[in-house]
N, C-alpha and C positions, 0 to 999 in steps of 0.2 A: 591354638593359643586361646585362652580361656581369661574372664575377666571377673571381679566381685560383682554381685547381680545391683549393688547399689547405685551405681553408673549408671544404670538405666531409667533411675529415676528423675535425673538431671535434665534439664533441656538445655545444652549446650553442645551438641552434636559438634555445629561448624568450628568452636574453639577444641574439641576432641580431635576430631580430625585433624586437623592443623598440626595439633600435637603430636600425634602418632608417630613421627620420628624422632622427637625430642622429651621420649618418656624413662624417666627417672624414681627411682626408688624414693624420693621424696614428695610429699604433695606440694601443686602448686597453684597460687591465684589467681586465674587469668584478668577476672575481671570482679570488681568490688567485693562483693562477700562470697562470692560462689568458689568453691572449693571444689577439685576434682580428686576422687577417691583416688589410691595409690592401686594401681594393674597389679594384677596375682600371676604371674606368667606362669602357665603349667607345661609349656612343653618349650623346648628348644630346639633351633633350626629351621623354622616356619618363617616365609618369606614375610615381609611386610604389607606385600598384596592382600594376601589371603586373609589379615588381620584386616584390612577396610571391609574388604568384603564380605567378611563376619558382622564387622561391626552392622555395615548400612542394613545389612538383614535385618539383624536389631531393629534397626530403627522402622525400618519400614513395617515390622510387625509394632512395633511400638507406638505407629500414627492409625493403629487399627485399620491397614489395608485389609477389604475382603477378601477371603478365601474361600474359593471353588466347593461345593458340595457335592460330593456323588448324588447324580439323575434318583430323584425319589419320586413315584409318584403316590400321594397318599390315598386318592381316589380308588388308583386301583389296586392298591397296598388291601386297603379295607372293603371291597368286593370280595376280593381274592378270597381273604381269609373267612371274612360271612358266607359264603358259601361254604366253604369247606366244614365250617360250623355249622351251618344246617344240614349238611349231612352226614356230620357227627349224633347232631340231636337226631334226627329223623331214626337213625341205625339206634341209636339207645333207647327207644322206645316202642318196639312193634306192636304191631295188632295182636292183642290173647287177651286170654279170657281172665278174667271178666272184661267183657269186651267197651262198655260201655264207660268204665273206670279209664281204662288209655285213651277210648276216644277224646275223655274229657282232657286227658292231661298232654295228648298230640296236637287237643285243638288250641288249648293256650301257649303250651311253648312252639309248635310250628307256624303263630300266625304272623311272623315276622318281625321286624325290630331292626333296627341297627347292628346289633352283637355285639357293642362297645365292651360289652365287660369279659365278655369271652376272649374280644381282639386282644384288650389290653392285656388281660393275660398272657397268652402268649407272644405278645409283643414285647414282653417286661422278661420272658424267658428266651427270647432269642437275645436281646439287648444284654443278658449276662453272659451268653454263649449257651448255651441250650438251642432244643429243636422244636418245630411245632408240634411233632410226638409227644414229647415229655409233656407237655402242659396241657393238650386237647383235654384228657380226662375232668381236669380241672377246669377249664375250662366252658366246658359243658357241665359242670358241676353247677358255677354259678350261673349260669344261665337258667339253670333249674329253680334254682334259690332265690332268683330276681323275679321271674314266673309266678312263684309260688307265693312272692308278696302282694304281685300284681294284682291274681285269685283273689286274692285275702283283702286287700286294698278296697278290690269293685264292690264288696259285699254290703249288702242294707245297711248292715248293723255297723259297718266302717263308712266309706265315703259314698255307695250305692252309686254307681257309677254303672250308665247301661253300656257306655262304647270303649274299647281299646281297642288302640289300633287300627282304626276305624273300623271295626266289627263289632258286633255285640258282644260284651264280657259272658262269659263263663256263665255264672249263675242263670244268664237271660237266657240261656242256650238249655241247659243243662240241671237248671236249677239252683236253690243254694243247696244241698244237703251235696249232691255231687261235685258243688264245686270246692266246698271246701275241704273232700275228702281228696279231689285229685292235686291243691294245694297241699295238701299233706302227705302226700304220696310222691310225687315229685320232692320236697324237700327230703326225704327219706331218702328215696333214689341219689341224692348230690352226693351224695355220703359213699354209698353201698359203691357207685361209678366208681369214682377217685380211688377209692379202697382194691376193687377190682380190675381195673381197668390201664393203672399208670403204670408203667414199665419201664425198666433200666434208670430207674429212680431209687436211692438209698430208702428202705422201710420207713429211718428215721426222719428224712424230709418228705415220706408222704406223710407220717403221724404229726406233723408239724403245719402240712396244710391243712390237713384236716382238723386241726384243732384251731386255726385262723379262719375256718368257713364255720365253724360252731361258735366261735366267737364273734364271729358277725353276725351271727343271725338272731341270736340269744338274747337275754335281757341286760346284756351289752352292749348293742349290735342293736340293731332292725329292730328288736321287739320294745329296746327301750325307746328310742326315737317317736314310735308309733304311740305308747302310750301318754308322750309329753308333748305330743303331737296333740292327741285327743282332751290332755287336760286342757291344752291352752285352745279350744276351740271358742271364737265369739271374745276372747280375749286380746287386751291388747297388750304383750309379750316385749320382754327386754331386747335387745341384740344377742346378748351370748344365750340366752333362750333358743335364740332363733336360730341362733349358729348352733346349739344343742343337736335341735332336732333334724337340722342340712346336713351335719353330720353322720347321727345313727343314721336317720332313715336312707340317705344317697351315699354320700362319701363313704362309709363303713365297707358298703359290697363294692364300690370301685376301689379302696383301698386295698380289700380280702384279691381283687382280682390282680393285680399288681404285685403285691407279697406273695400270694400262690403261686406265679409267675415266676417270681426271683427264684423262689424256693426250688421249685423243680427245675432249673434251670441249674442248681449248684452256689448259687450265689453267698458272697459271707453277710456275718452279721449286718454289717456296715451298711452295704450295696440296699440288703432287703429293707431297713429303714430308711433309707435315700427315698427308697420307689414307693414306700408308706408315704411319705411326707409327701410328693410329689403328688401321688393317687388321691392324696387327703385336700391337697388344694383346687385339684382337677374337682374331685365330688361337689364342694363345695361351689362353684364357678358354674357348673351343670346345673346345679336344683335350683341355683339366683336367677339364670337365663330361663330356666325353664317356669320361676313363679311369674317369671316376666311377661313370656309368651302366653300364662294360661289369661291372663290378664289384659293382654293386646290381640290377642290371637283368635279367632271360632273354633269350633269344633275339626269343621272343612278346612282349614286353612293349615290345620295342623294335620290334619289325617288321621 
């Protein structure tokens, strides 16, 4: 037995119930203005019981009783998968010659990190039903991409930044002329991987992330962020300024990492704007916390 979902908006349960035996095709008033909707009975022969005990369900979903969650743990949710990711990166870049070109581009994507944008990738592709196969490629893709603005970030002529990660940057190691050929090489690579490498994925939804990791990175994406970054340097900047540039330069690649996600995963139109918007409010929330901590924070404190 089934009822109009309008009922439910009522709070007059205890006059409902009272009722329930004395339910008529007519509405009626129980008490001053309040009016109870007329039942739509859908099925006949259904005892009376079973209609309370429909109903109280209701209700009791209706007083936002909690509900039990399946055992998650997110900790080791995201070990798990950072590992498996750096031994995705590690395998997609061996030692060859020219030997000194991968060293540089092994020393900055293997010196660790969180793997946020990689995880969330594939997290956003099991979450459509997909596997962590389909999305590794990608996956490792932006990690490459994030790497290679990292390179590009520490340099003189950008922010000259000696430490990431708590090690010396790239340039300090390796120079600038190698380091911003191994930032350019690894972004090359994000591309050539995903192209290569993803399997049991329709052509068309790889030519589709791959055109979401070009547009993130591009002078829509990353590279514009970075320049409205540098104009407004020493300046003092509006909000949607501000929000401009949290956007390109952060939100954009965790945005790409989430849509890459959906896409190989199978996911529709719909689904993969959901985990845009979602990726895009996450980016945003990261770069706040993180101007916070550059601000409250050391060097050492941060690692």
């Amino acid at each position: 037995m089934a009822f109009s979902s309008t009922v439910s908006i009522y709070d007059n349960s205890l006059l409902l119930v009272k009722s329930i035996h004395r339910l008529s095709n007519q509405p009626r008033t129980p008490s001053g203005n309040i009016r109870l909707v007329p039942m739509k009975i859908q099925a006949t022969g259904v005892a009376t019981p079973s209609f309370k005990q429909s109903f109280q369900s209701l209700e009791v979903t209706r007083k936002s009783e909690k509900v039990p969650l399946p055992a998650f743990d997110f900790k080791e949710y995201m070990i798990a998968k950072a590992n498996r990711v750096n031994k995705a990166l590690d395998e997609a870049i061996p030692l060859q010659h020219p030997q000194k070109i991968h060293e540089a581009m092994r020393y900055s994507l293997l010196a660790g990190g969180k793997r946020v944008r990689p995880i969330l990738c594939i997290a956003s592709c099991e979450l459509v039903g997909g596997d962590e196969g389909l999305a590794m490629p990608a996956a490792c893709a932006l990690e490459m991409i994030h790497t290679m603005s990292l390179i590009h970030d520490d340099l003189p002529c950008m922010d000259n930044d000696d430490l990431r990660r708590g090690k010396p940057t790239s340039h300090r190691i390796f120079g600038e002329d190698i380091a911003v050929l191994a930032g350019d090489a690894l972004l090359s690579l994000a591309f050539e991987h995903v192209a290569r490498n993803t399997m049991n994925v329709s052509s068309g939804s790889v030519v589709q992330a791959i055109a979401e990791l070009g547009s993130t990175v591009g002078a829509k994406g990353l590279v514009a962020g970075q320049i409205v970054d540098i104009d407004s340097e020493g300046k003092e900047v509006s909000l949607s300024t501000l929000e401009y540039i949290h956007v390109h330069k952060t939100a954009k690649l965790l945005e790409a990492a989430a849509v890459c996600g959906g896409i190989m995963g199978g996911a529709d139109d719909t689904s993969v704007e959901r985990l845009r918007k979602y990726a895009r409010s996450i980016g945003l929330l990261f770069q706040v916390v993180d101007d916070i901590l550059d601000v409250t924070k050391s060097s050492e404190e941060l690692g």
